[in-house]
C-alpha positions in Angstrom: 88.5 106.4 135.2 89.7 104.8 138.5 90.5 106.5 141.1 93.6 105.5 142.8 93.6 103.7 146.1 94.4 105.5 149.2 97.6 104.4 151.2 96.1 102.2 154.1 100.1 101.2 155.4 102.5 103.0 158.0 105.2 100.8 157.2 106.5 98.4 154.5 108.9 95.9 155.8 110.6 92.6 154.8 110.4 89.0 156.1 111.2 85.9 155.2 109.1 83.2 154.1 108.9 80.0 155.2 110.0 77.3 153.0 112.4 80.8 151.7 112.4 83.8 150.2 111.1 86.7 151.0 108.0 88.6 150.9 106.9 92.3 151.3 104.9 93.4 154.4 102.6 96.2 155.0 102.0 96.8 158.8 102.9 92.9 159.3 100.8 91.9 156.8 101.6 89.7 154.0 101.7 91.2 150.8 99.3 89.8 148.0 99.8 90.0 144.0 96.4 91.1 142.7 95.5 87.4 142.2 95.8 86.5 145.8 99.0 85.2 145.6 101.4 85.9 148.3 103.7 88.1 146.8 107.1 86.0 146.9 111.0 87.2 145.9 114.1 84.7 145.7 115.9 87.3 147.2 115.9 90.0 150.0 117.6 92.3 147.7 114.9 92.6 145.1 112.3 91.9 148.1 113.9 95.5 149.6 113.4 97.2 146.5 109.7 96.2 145.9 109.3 97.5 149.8 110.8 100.8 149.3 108.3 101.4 146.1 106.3 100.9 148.3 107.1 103.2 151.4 107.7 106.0 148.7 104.0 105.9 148.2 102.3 108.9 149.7 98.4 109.8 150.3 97.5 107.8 147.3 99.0 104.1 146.0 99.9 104.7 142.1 101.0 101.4 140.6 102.5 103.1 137.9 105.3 104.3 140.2 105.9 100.6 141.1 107.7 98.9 138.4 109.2 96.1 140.1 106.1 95.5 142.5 104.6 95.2 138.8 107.1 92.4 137.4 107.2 90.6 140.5 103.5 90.0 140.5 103.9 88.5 137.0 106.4 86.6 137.7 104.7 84.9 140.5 101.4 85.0 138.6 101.6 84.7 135.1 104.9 83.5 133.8 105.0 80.1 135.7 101.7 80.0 133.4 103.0 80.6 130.3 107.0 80.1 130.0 107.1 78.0 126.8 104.9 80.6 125.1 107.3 83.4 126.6 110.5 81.7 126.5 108.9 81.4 122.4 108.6 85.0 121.8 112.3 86.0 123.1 113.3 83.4 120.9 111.1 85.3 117.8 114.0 87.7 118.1 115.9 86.6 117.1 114.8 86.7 114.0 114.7 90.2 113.7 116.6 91.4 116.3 116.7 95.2 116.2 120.9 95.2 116.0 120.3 93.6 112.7 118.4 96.2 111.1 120.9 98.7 109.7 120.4 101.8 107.8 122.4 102.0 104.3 122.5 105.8 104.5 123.8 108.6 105.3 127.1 107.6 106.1 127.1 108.9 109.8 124.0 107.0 110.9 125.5 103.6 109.5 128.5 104.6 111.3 126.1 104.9 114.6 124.6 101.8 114.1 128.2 100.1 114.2 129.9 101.4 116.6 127.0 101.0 119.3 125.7 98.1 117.9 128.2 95.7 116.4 130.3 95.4 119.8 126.6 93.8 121.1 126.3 91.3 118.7 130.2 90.2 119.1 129.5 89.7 122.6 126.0 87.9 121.9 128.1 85.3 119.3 131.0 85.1 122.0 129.1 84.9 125.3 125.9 83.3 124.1 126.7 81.2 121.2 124.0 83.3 119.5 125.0 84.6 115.8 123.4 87.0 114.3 124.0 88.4 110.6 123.0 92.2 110.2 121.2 93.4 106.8 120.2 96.8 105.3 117.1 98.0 105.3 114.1 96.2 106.5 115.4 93.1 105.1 116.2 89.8 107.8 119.3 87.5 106.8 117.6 84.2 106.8 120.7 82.7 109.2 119.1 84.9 111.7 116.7 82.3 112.0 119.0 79.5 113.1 119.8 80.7 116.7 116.2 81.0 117.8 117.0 77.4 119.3 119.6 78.8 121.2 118.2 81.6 122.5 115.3 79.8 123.8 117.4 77.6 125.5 119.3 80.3 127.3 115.8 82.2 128.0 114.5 78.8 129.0 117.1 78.1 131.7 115.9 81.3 133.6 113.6 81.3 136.8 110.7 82.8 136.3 111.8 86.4 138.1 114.8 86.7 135.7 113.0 85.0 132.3 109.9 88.1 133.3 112.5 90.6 133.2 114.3 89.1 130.1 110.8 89.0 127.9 109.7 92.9 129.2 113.6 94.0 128.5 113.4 92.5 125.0 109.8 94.1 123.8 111.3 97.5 124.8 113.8 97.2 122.7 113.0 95.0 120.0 116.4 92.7 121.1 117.0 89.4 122.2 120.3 90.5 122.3 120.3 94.0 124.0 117.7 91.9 126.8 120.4 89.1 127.5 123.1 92.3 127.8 121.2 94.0 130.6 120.1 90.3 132.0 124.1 89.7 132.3 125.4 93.0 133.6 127.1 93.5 130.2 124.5 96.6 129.6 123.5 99.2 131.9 120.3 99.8 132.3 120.8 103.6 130.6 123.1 102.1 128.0 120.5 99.3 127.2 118.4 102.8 126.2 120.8 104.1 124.6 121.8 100.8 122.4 117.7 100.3 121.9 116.7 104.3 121.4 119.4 104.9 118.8 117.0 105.3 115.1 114.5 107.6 117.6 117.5 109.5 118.8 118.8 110.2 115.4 115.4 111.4 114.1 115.3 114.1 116.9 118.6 115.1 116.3 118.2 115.2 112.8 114.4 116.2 112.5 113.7 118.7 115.6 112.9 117.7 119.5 109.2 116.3 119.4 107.9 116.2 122.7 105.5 113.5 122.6 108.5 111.3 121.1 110.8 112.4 123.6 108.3 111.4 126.5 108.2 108.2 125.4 111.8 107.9 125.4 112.3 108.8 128.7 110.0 106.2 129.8 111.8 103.6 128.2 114.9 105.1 130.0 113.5 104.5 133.0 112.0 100.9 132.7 115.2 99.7 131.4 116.5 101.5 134.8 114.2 99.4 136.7 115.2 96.0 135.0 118.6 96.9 135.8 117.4 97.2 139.6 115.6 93.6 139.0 118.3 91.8 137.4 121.0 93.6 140.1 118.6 92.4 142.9 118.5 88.7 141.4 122.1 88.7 141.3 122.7 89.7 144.9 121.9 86.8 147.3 121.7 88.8 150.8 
């Protein structure tokens, strides 16, 4: 097992960048990504955010604690790579868009599933022009299939900061649609948990706590907090 690096910084700082945006600085020094990059933000906002991850380090640096400093480095490093094959597997989906998967029974559940769910995909066909039809079961309405065009032409219109957060946001939860929410503003990050937790918080309630499940849980709660923090920062152009 690695041992984690030892903090080597006072201070981490902002600057500009010539050419603009904004970079992090440790001591004065440029910041790198892992692959040598310099490590770039559109905005100051989200540039402040990645430094304060950083100053909260203490004796040891533990990237696990630096969410954002993680997403930024792919979006500087790997998604101006790969966006057709990302901007694809948003668009995937669609196709089976958690939302869309509905439970038949008990009647309180499917009732759950409704009211926290249905209002999303209104907002999806309104807002996005994306439709999507839900089903019973593990079963996929075959229209579902028709606004993966759309959706990777939304996803595909991103910069590579936003379309990063938009792919990570929609693996957690298994939603195009809950992803675009947060993306938007329409979602908090805690209710984007909430929206993409709901089957796992209805086994616990209905089954008994498990702590291993409820670990994970909170997890999720708190990378949907950080994309919140990403797409807020985006947003803001101080």
């Amino acid at each position: 097992m690695t041992e984690p690096a030892r903090r080597f910084y006072a201070e981490a700082a902002v600057a500009p960048l010539d050419g603009g945006g904004f970079t992090v600085t440790l001591d004065g020094r440029k910041l790198r990504t892992p692959g040598r990059l310099v490590f770039a933000t559109p905005t100051r906002a989200l540039a402040e955010a990645c430094a304060a991850e950083w100053a909260a380090q203490t004796a040891e640096i533990r990237p696990a604690t630096m969410p954002l400093t993680r997403l930024v480095n792919v979006a500087v490093e790997r998604t101006p790579q790969t966006r057709d094959a990302i901007v694809a597997n948003v668009a995937k989906y669609a196709e089976t868009d958690l939302l869309c998967h509905r439970a038949d029974a008990p009647v309180r559940l499917v009732a759950r599933q409704s009211a926290a769910w249905d209002p999303l995909l209104a907002w999806a066909a309104e807002t996005l022009d994306v439709r999507l039809y839900p089903a019973a079961g593990i079963m996929i309405d075959p229209r579902n299939e028709e606004a993966c065009a759309i959706v990777a032409a939304r996803a595909a219109a991103l910069n590579d900061f936003a379309l990063t957060g938009l792919a990570h946001a929609a693996g957690l939860a298994g939603s195009c649609v809950i992803a675009f929410a947060l993306a938007r503003g329409r979602l908090s990050g805690a209710k984007a948990a909430g929206a993409a937790s709901l089957d796992e918080e209805w086994s616990l309630e209905t089954w008994g706590e498990d702590a291993e499940a409820r670990a994970r849980l909170v997890a999720r709660a708190a990378e949907f907090a950080s994309l919140e923090t990403l797409f807020g920062a985006l947003a803001n152009p101080a």
